[in-house]
MIRO-882361 format. One line per 4 residues: their letters; for each residue x, y, z negated of C-alpha. Coordinates in steps of 0.001 Angstrom, whole numbers, plus 500000, padded with zeros to 6 digits. Last residue first. Example, Ala and Ser with C-alpha at 12.3 -4.5 7.8 and 13.67 -1.06 7.14 Angstrom:
! residues 2
sa> 513670,498940,492860 ~ 512300,495500,492200
! end
This chain:
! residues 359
xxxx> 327300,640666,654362 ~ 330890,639766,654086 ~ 334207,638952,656363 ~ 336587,636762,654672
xxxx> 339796,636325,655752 ~ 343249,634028,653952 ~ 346173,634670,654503 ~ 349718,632734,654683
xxxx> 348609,628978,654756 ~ 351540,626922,655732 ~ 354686,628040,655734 ~ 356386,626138,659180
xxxx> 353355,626533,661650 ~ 351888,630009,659955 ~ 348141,629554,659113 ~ 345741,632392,658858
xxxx> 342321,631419,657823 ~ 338894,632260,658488 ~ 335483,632949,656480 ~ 331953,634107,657086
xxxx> 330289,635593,654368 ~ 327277,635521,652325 ~ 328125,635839,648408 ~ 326221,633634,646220
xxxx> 323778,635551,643888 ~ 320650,632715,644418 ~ 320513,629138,643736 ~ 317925,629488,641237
xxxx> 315542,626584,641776 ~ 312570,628514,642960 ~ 315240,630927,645316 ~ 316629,627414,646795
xxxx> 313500,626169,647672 ~ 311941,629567,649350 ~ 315357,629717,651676 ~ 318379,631650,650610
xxxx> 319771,633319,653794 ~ 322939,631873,655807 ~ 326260,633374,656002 ~ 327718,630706,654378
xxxx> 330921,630496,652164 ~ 333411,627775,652767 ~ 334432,625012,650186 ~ 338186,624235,649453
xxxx> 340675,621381,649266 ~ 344627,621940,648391 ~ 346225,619096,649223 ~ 350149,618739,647337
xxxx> 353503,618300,647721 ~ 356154,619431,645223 ~ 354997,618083,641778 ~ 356911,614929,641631
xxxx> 353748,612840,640573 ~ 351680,614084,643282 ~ 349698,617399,643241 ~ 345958,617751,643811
xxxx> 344479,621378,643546 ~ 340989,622518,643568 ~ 338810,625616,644883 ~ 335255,625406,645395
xxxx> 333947,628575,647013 ~ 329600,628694,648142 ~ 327803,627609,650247 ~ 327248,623402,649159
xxxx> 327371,621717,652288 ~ 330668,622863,653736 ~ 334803,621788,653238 ~ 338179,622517,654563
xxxx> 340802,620114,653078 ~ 344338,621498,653343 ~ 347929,620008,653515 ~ 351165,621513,654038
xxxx> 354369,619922,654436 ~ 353230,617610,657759 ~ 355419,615020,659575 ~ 354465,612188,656538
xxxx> 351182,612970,656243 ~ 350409,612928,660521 ~ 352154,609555,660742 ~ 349627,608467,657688
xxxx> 347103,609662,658995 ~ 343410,607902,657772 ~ 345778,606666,654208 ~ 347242,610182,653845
xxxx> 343873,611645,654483 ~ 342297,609527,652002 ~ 344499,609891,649400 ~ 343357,613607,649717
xxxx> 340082,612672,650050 ~ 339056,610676,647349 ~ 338922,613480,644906 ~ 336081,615294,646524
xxxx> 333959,613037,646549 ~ 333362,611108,650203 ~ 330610,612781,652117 ~ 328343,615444,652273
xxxx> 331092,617949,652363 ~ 331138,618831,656006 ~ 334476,617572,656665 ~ 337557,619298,658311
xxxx> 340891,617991,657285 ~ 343788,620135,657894 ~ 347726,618999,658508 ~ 349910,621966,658720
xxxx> 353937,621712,659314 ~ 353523,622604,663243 ~ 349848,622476,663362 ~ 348024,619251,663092
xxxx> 343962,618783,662896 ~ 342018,615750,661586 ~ 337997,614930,661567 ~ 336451,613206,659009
xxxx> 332904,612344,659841 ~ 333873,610218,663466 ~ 330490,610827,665755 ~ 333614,612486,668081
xxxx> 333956,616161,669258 ~ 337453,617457,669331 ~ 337329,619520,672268 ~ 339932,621668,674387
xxxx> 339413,625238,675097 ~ 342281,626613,677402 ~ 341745,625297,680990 ~ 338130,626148,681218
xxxx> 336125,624261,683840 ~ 334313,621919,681585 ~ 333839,624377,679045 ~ 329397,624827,679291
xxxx> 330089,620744,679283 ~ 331982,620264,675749 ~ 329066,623116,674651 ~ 326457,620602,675795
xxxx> 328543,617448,673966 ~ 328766,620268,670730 ~ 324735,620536,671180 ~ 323971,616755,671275
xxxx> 326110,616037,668042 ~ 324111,618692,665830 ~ 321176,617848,667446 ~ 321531,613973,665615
xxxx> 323117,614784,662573 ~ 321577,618081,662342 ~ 320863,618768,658204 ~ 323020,616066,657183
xxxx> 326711,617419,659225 ~ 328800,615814,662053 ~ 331709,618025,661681 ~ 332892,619440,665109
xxxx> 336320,620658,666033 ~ 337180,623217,668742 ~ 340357,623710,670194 ~ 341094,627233,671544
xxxx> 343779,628814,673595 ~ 344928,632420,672519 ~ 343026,635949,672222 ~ 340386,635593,675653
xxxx> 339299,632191,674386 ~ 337876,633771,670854 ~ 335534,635852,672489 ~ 334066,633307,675423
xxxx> 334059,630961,672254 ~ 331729,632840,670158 ~ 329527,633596,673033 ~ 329042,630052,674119
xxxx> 328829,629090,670246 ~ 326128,631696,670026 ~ 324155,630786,673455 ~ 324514,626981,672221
xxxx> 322680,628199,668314 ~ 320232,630213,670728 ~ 319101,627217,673001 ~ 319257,624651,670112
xxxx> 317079,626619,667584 ~ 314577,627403,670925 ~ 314376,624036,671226 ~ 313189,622927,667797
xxxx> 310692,625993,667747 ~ 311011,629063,665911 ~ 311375,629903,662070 ~ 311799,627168,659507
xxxx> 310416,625980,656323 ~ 311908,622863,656029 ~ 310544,618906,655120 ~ 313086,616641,654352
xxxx> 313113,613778,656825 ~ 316441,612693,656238 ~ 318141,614351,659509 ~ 316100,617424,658146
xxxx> 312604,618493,658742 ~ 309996,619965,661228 ~ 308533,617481,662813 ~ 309823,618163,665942
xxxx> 313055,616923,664725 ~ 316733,617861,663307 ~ 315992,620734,661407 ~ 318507,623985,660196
xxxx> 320529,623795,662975 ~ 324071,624539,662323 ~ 324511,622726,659901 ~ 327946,621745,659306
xxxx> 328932,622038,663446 ~ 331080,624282,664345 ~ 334677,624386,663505 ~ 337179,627068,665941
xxxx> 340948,626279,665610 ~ 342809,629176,667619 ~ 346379,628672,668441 ~ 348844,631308,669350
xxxx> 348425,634059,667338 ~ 351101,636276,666908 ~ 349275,638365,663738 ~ 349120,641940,663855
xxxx> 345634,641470,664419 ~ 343768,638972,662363 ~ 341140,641661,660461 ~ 340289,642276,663995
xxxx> 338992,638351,664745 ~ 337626,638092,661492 ~ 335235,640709,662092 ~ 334421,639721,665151
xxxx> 333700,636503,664083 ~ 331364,637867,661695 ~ 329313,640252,663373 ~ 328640,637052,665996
xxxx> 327915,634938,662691 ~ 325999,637207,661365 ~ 323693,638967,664321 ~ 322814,635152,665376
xxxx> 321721,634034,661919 ~ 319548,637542,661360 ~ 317663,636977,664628 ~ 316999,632994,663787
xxxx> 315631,633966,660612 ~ 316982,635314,657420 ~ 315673,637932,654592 ~ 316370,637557,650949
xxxx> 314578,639324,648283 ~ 313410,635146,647786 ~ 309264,635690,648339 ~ 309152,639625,649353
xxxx> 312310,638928,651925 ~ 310908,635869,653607 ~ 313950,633146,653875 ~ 312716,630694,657587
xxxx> 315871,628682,658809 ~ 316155,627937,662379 ~ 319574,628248,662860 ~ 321317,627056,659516
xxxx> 324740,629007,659564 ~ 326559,626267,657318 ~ 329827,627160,658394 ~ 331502,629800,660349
xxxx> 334483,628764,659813 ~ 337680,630356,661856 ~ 341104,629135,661856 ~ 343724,631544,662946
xxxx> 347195,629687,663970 ~ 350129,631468,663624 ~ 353898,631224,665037 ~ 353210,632978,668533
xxxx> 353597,632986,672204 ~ 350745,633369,674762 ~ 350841,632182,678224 ~ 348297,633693,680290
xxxx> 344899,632345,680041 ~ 343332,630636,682770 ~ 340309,631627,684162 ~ 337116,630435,683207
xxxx> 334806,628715,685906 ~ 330940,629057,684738 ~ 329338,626284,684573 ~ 325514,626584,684991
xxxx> 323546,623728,687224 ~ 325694,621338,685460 ~ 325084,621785,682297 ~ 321156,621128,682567
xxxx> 322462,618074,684266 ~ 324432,617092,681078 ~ 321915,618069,678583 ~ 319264,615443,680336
xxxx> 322246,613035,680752 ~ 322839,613547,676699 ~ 319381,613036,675754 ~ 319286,609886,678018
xxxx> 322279,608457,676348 ~ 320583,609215,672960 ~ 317523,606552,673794 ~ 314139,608658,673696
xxxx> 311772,606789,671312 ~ 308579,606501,672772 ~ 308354,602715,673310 ~ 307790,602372,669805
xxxx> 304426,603636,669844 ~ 303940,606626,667854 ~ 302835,606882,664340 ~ 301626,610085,662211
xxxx> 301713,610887,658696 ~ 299413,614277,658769 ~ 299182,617314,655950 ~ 296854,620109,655637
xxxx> 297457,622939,652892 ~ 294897,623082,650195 ~ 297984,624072,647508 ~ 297633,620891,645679
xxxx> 298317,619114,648954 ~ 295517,618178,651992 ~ 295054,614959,653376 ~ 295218,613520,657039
xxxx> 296748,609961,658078 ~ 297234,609583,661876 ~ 297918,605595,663764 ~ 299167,605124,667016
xxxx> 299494,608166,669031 ~ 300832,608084,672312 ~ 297898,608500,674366 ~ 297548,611574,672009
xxxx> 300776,613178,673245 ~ 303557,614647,671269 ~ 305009,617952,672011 ~ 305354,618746,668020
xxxx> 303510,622083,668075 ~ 300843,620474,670346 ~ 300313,617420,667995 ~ 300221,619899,664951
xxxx> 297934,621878,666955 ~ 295276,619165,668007 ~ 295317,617767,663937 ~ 294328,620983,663131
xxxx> 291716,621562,665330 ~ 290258,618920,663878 ~ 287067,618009,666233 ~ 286093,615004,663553
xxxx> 286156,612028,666297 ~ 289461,613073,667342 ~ 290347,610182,669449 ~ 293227,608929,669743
xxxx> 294343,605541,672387 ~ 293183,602285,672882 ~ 290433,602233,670014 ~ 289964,598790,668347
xxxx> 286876,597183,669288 ~ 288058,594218,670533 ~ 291727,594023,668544 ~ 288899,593415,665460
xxxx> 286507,590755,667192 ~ 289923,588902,667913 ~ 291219,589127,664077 ~ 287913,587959,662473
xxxx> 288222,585217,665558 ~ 291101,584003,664896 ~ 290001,584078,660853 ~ 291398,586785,658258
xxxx> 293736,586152,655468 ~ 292502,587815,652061 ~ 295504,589080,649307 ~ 295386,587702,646080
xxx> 294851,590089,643427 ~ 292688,587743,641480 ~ 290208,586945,643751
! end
């Protein structure tokens, strides 16, 4: 027929829809077709189509299609958080007036809840119980390495990956596949304990905003878990929330204007143009300037200065505590330090220390 493509009859078509199965059946008793549908909460009324095959290492794969109709809108995702919220919301009380000159930034970035590193495979263990121990060890690191500063302002970023998968199926925002350890649910439940915990910490030293960067590896979750954390604070007084779908985030402190992104983004050397462009109120009332970068793990420092030399945007990339995964260890990405970082910024000289607390 040369190629062309064959155009059935009315009734080709209606004899077709007639003996076309209503719902799955698993004529073949794959057990492994049952489990990944259990795994992934996903019904077999609901199930459209299924394609099976194995890889080159014999293990089973499936391309599966729901109906349309069983898409969960965001807005009910977020009333769903929101009543869980509501049953436990703890009052805080209010912090008594603090008085200071510093602001302490701290970054826990890319912490990747959910990620699956195997120590005889990448001679790098991390799961879910590793993540947790880090990031909690790590903060209160940070936190005592800033004493004998008058720290009146805390600036806490989550976000940047904090979940390691954004589905039930098991993969990134882009559909990357992820070796992971632990259920969808029970990344969200532990990375919202940690950020609970985090705060109920940091909230006890000076008032706390809280900044989130939208990030690829959670876009969705990511976003749902910083509007359940906005709830968990309802009641408190002294932790305020910067939580918008908006990429580039912006933060002032006396003469210190910081840009939070997760790194994913614009290049690198768009953004400080970019930031005077996005705030231009916020340029012209600030002296100091700093881009605060994730994504990538490890430190990237660079250095714009205009053409008089005397103002500048200094950008960086934060150090993870997360493990190196199978993928990363095959391609070499190994020997970067795992750490946890913060920053020390006075309110009329800028940046004035810099801590790192390492694993």
């Amino acid at each position: 027929m040369g190629g062309k493509r064959l155009r059935l009859s009315e009734q080709e078509v209606e004899i077709i829809n007639e003996y076309r199965g209503s719902e799955l059946k698993n004529l073949n008793n794959n057990t492994a077709l049952d489990l990944h549908l259990r795994e992934r909460g996903i019904l077999k009324k609901d199930v459209v189509s299924v394609k099976h095959w194995q890889n080159m290492n014999g293990e089973l794969r499936f391309s599966i299609v729901t109906k349309e109709n069983q898409s969960i809108e965001e807005s009910e995702i977020l009333n769903k958080i929101q009543n869980l919220i509501d049953k436990h919301a703890p009052c805080y009380p209010k912090l008594k007036k603090v008085s200071g000159e510093h602001l302490l930034v701290i970054n826990p970035a890319d912490i990747h809840i959910g990620k699956l590193a195997i120590e005889t495979e990448t001679k790098d263990a991390y799961n879910n119980e590793i993540a947790y121990q880090r990031v909690m060890e790590g903060i209160i690191g940070i936190v005592e390495k800033s004493k004998g500063f008058d720290i009146d302002k805390i600036l806490f970023c989550i976000g940047n990956d904090v979940l390691h998968i954004d589905n039930v199926y098991n993969t990134t925002t882009a559909s990357t596949p992820q070796d992971v350890n632990g259920k969808w649910w029970q990344h969200f439940e532990l990375a919202l304990k940690l950020y609970v915990n985090s705060i109920e910490i940091l909230q006890k030293i000076a008032p706390v905003d809280v900044i989130h960067c939208m990030s690829n590896h959670d876009y969705q979750s990511g976003f749902h878990l910083a509007h359940a954390l906005k709830s968990w604070f309802r009641n408190s007084e002294d932790v305020s929330f910067d939580i918008s779908v908006n990429h580039r985030k912006y933060y002032v402190y006396g003469k210190n204007l910081i840009g939070l992104e997760h790194g994913d983004g614009a290049k690198m050397d768009k953004l400080p143009l970019m930031m005077a462009n996005e705030n231009p109120h916020a340029w012209a009332q600030t002296k100091f300037r700093y881009w605060y970068l994730h994504h990538i793990h490890h430190k990237v420092k660079h250095k714009w200065l205009d053409g008089k030399d005397f103002i500048g945007v200094t950008v960086e990339y934060m150090r993870s505590p997360s493990g190196t995964d199978s993928w990363h260890n095959r391609k070499g990405f190994t020997g970067v330090p795992k750490a946890v970082e913060g920053f020390i910024h006075q309110k009329k000289s800028g940046q004035v220390a810099r801590l790192v607390h390492y694993f």
